[in-house]
N, C-alpha and C positions, 0 to 999 in steps of 0.2 A: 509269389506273385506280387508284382509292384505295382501301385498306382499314385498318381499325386493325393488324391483324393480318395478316403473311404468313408458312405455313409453309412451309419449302422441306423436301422429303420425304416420303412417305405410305407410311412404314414402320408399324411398330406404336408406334413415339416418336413418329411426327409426326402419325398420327390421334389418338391421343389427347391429343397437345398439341393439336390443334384443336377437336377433338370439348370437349376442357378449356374451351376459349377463347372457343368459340362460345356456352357453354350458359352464360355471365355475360354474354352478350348482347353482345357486339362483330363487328364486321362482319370475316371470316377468308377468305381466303386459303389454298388449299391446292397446292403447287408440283407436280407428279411428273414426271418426264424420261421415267418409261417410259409406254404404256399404257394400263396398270391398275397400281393401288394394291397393296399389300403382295405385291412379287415375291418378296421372300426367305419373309415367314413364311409361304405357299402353302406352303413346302419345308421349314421346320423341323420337327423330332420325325419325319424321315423322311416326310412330308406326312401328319404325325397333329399336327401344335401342340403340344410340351410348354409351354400357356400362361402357367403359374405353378408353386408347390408350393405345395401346401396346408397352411404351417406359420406358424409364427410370424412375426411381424417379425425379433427379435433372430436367428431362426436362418437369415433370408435372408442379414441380414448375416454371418453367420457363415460363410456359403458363397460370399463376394464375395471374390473374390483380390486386385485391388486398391483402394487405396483406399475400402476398405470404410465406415468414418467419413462419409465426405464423403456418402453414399447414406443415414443415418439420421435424417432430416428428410422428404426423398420418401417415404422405403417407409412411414414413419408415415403422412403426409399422403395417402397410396395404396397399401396394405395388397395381398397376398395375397389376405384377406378383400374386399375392396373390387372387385379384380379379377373373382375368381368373381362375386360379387352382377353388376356391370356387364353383364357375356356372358350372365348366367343372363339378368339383367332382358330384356334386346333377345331370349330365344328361345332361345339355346342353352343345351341342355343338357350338362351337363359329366361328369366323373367322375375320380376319386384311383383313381391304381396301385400300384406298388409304388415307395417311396422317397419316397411323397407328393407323385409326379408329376400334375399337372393334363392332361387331355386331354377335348378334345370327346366327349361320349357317342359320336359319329357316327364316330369317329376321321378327320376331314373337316378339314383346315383350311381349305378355303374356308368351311366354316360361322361362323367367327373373321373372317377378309377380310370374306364378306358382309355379317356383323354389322359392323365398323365403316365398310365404305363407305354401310350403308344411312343412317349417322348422319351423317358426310360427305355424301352428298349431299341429307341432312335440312336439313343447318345451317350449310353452307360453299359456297364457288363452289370448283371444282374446275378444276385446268387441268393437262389431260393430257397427256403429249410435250412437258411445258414443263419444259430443263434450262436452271437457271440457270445464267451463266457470269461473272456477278459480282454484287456487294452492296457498295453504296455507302450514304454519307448523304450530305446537303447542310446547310449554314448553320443552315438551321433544325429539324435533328434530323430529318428524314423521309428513312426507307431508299427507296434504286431497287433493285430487283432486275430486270436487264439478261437476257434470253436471246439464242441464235442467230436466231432466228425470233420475230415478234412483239413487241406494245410492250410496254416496260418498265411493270411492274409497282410501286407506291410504297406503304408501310403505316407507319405509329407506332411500330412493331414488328414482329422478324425472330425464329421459335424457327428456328435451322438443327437440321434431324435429317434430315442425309441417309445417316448411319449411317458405315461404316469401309471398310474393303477386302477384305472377306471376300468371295466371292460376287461377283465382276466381275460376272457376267456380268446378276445381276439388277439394276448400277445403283450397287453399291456401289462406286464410284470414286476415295473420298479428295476430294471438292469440296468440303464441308465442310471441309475443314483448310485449304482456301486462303483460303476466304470469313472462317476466323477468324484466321488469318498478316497478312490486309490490315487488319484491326482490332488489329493488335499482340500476339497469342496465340502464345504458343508450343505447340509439338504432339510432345507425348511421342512418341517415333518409332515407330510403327504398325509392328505384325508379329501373325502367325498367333495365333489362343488358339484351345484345344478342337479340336484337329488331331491327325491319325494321325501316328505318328512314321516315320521312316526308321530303320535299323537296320544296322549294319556287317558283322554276324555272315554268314558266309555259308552255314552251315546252318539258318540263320530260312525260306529259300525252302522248305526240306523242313517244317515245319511250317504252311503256307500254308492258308485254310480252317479252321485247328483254331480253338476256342474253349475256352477254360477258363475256368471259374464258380468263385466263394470262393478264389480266389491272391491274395497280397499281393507287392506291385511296392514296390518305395523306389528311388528315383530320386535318381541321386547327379549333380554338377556337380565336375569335375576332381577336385585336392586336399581340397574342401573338405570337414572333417569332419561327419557326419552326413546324415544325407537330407535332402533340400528338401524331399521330397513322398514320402508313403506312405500307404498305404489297401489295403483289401482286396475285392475285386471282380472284374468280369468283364474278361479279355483277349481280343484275337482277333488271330492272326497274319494277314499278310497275304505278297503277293511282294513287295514292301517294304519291311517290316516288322512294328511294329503297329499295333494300332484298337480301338476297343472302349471301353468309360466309365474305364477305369484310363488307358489311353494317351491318351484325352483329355484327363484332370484334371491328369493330369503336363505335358502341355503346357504348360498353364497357367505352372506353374515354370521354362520355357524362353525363350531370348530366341535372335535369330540371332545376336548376337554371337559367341557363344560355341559351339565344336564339341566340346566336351568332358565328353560328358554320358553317362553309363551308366547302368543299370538292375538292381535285383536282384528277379528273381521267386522267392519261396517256394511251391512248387507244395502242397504239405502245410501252410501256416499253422496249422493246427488242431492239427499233434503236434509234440511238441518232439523237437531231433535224436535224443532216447536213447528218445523214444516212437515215432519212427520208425525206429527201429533194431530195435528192437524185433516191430513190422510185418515189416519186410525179414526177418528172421529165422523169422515164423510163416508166410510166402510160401514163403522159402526149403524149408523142412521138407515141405512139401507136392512140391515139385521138385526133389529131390536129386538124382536124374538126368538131369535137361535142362539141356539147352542156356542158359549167361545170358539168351540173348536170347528163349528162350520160358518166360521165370521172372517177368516184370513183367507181364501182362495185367492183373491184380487191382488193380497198383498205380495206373497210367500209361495214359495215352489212348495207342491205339493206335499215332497219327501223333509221338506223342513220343518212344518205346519205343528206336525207332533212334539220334535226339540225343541222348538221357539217355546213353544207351551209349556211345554217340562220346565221349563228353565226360568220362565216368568212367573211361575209359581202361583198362576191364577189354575180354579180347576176347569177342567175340560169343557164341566157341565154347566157353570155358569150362562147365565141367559146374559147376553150383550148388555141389556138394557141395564143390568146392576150392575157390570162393572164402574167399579171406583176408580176416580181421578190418581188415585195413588197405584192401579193396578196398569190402570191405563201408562203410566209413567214408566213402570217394571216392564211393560211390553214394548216401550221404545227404547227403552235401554239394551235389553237384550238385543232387539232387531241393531241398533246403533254399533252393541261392545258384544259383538259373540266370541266369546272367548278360546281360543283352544290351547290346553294346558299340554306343561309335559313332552315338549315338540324335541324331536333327535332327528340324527340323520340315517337316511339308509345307508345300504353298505355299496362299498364300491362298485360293486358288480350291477347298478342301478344309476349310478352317477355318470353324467356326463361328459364331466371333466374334473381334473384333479386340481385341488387346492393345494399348494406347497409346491417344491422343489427345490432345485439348483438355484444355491441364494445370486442376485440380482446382482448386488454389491463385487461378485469375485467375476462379472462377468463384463466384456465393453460393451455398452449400448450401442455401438455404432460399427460394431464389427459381429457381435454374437461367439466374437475369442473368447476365450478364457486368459484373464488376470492372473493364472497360476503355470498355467501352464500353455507353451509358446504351441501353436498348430493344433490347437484341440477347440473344438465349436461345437454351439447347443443351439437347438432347435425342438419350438413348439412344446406340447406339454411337458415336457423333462425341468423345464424352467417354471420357475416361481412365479409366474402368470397368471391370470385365467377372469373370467369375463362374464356379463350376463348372458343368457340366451336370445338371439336373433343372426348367428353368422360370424359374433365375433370372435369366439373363440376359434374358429377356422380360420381367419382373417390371420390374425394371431403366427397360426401355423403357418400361413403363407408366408405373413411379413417377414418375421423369422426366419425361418428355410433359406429362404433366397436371398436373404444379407448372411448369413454364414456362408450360404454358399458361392454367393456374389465375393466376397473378401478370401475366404479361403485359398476361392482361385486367384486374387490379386496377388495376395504373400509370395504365391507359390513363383506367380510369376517373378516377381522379387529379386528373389532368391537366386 
């Protein structure tokens, strides 16, 4: 079977890299090893879609951790704006949350799947339970894509989007990194992005469940001066460690090479230490005769109450009225620098999106060709990409998709 176009993937890169490819009129191909189409984005946004943010261009990129540059050709070429209009157009209704999150009105993400398998199976041959297990060319430029079952597949052109290693279990396997190693690619070494952390601390298990709203995290790496990563936002502990959009984002700044990562939360970000001393003091005034430990209600969630105290190293039973100006100090500090040591990543099967891939450098920003090799295209997480949490990394998948697949079909016409 011959087509101009084969895509191996039917993630949210690799329909739209068809849905792209089909609607300039060339004859496509759509690969997928599982089922049904878009196994992962069914689950993303917690199975709500965060499909986009409703922001600018310049501020997507601005949210792209790496290789951000190499991404400002697609996201123009396929906008944000572009996004919404496409899902509105096919029926769904949408709606912006808070942080300029994009979501199905329906909070459905199969309403997002439906909509582009109805265009897939509008404007493409679909071959389901079909995992490719290699990609070749011959003499005269025409790819084979070989599977375990069934005849080989041949097209003018290959986009591979079969995405990263996040999410085994829907499919994302790393097959894409071998399909572009045999075309001479190299492949920035893939690990976790947008993952809950691990944590050393062994009283983090006593804060298990809690959530804390408006605290600033900065995320430090061994020796090295200064934070990698800081922002203020929402935590949530876990028996692990933590979760939550800060301990995501900080991921982001993580590699496994490295175990030498710690964390400082300012639980008070909003008063400075002498304005929270200050506090402690108008707290204090009210409790002169109780116990330390029933003197922080007002200040402290209740599940923290016990840490904060462990850690300030006043004892429990102290009566408010003796604490000392030096202790009082040790209690702002703590509250200001709570520290969490020890910090790794979870494992893929946890993570979001994958950090690494098909290096940037061998690829054209402005077509999503391959530098090595002529009719072969990448889309979405396969590539050396990936971004913080509110949409972009789906953005991402979009922009992508449909400039390989928008080009693919130029060439072909070309030709």
């Amino acid at each position: 079977m011959m087509f101009d176009i084969v895509v191996i993937g039917a993630g949210p890169a690799g329909c739209m890299a068809a849905i792209s490819a089909a609607s300039s009129g060339c004859s496509v191909a759509v690969l997928e090893r599982n089922s049904k189409i878009g196994r992962k984005l069914i689950i993303t946004g917690k199975g709500r879609c965060n499909l986009t943010n409703n922001t600018g261009n310049e501020d997507i990129i601005c949210h792209v951790v790496r290789n951000p540059r190499f991404l400002y050709s697609c996201v123009n070429a396929f906008s944000p704006a572009d996004v919404m209009s496409f899902f509105e157009g096919k029926g769904v209704r949408l709606k912006t949350e808070r942080g300029k999150r994009v979501f199905p009105a329906s909070d459905r993400s199969e309403d997002i799947v439906d909509a582009l398998y109805e265009e897939i199976k509008k404007k493409t041959e679909l071959f389901l339970n079909f995992r490719a297990t290699s990609v070749t060319v011959d003499e005269n430029g025409v790819f084979c894509i070989e599977s375990a079952t069934g005849k080989p597949i041949k097209a003018s052109s290959v986009i591979i989007a079969t995405g990263g290693i996040t999410y085994p279990s829907t499919g994302s396997t790393g097959d894409g990194y071998a399909f572009a190693e045999s075309f001479g690619h190299n492949i920035v070494c893939p690990s976790p992005s947008l993952v809950p952390l691990n944590c050393a601390d062994e009283d983090i298990i006593r804060l298990q469940g809690l959530t804390l709203k408006n605290v600033s995290l900065s995320l430090f790496e061994g020796e090295r001066s200064g934070a990698v990563y800081g922002d203020i936002g929402e935590l949530l502990f876990t028996h692990f460690g933590i979760s939550g959009p800060l301990a995501l984002s900080a991921s982001c700044h993580m590699t496994v090479r490295s175990a030498d990562y710690f964390a400082v939360v300012d639980l008070k970000p909003g008063l400075a230490a002498e304005e929270l001393d200050c506090r402690v003091l108008r707290d204090f005034a009210g409790a002169k005769n109780k116990n330390f430990s029933n003197a922080l209600f007002a200040l402290l969630p209740v599940k923290m109450i016990p840490v904060v105290i462990d850690r300030s190293g006043i004892p429990p039973e102290t009566k408010v009225n003796s604490i000392s100006r030096a202790q009082r100090m040790r209690l702002v500090d703590t509250i200001k620098n709570f520290r969490l040591s020890g910090l790794s990543l979870r494992g893929p099967e946890e993570a979001v999106v994958t950090r690494g891939g098909i290096n940037v450098r061998e690829i054209d920003p402005g077509t999503m060709e391959s530098k090595l090799m002529p009719g072969l295209y990448f889309a979405g997480e396969v590539i050396d990409c990936d971004a913080y949490t509110g949409g972009y990394n789906l953005q991402i998948a979009f922009s992508t998709g449909f400039m390989a697949g928008l080009h693919a079909a130029k060439n072909k016409r070309i030709k």
